[in-house]
N, C-alpha and C positions, 0 to 999 in steps of 0.2 A: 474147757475154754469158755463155755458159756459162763459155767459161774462164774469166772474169773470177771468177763464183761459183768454181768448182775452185778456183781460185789463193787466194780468200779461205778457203774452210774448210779447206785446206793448210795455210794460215800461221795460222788459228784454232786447228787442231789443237798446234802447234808450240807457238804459246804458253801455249797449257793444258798441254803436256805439261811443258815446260821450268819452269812458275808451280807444279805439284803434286809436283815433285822437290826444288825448293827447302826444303820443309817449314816448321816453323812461321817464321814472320817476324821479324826482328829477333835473331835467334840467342836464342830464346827456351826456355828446356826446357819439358818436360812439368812437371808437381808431383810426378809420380810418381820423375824420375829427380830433381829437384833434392831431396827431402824422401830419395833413395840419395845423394848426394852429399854430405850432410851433414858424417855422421862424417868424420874425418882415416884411419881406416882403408879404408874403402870407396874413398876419394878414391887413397890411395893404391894400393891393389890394381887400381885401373883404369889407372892414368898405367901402372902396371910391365908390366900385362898389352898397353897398347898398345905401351909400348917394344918387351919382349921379342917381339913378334906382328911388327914394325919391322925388329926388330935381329938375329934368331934368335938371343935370349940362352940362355945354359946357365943349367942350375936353379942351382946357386952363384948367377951373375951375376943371376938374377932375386931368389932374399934378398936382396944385396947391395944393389940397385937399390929392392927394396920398402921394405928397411929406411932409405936415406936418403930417398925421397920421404914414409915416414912419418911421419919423423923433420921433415920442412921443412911438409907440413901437418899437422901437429901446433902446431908453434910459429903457424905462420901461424890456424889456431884461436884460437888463445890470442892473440895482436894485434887479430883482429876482435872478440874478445868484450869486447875491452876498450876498444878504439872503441866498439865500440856503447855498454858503460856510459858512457865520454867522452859521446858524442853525448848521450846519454840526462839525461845530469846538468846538458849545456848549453841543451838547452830547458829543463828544468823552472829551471834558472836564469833562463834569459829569460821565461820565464811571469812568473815571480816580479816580476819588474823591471816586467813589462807591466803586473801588476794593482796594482803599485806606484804607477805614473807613472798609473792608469788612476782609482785613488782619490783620488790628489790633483788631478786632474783635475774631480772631479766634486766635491771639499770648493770649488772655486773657482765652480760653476756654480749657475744655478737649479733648482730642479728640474724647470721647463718646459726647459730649457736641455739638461738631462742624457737626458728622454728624448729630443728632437732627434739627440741627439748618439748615442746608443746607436741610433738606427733610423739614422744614419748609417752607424756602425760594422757592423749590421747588412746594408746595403746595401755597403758595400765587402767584406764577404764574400763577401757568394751572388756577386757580381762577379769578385773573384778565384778562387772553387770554378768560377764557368762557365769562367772566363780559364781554368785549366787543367786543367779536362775538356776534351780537345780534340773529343769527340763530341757534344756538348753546344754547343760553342761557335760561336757564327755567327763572330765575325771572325778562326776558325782561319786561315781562307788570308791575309789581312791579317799575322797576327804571324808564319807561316811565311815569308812574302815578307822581313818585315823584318829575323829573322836569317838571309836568305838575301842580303843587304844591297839586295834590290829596293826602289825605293820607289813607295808609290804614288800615285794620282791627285793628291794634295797638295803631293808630292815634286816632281811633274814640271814646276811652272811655273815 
């Protein structure tokens, strides 16, 4: 019995030790190094400085190297920011469309019809916000199963 304990708080230790070297989970930063990450110069003065730390670059070869990865997140700044305007212009497009189709919807209803339909529309939100708060959500293990292609009790007859 006693090994049995030994052998467990052995292999307890191990996995705590091996779970708190991992660090934050899902390759996550801090706020404090992503909010350093930002700018295109920071960004690049870290890539050179691990090269050169890598590669024992000579000072020449570390300008050299600062100045093309500055030079590639730079541009690479300047494509996300303008994704993000992209993105940003194609919801408020789609809003647009939604309260569109959302008006003529409701010129066709009653007005007992239209609140129905808005405590509907109401209801399939908080639905989808729990759907994916996965903390929040009771049938998390359900929809992880199923794109894990498991299926379940339904699946199986």
């Amino acid at each position: 019995m006693k090994k049995l304990l030994l052998v467990l708080a052995i292999f307890s230790v191990g996995i705590i030790t091996a779970e708190a070297q991992r660090g934050p989970r899902g390759g996550q930063m801090s706020p404090e190094k992503r909010a350093e990450m930002r700018t295109p110069e920071k960004r690049a003065e870290l890539m050179t400085n691990r090269l050169a730390e890598k590669l024992d670059l000579s000072e020449d070869q570390k300008k050299e190297v600062y100045n093309i990865q500055l030079e590639n997140a730079t541009k690479n700044q300047v494509e996300m920011e303008a994704r993000r305007e992209e993105m940003q212009a194609k919801r408020e497009e789609m809003q647009a469309k939604q309260k569109e189709q959302q008006s003529k919807i409701e010129a066709v209803l009653t007005p007992e019809q239209i609140s129905t339909w808005k405590e509907l529309r109401n209801e399939d939100k908080e639905k989808m916000k729990n759907f994916r708060d996965a903390r929040n959500n009771p049938d998390r293990e359900k929809f992880q199963q199923r794109r894990r292609g498991v299926k379940g009790s339904k699946g199986n007859k």
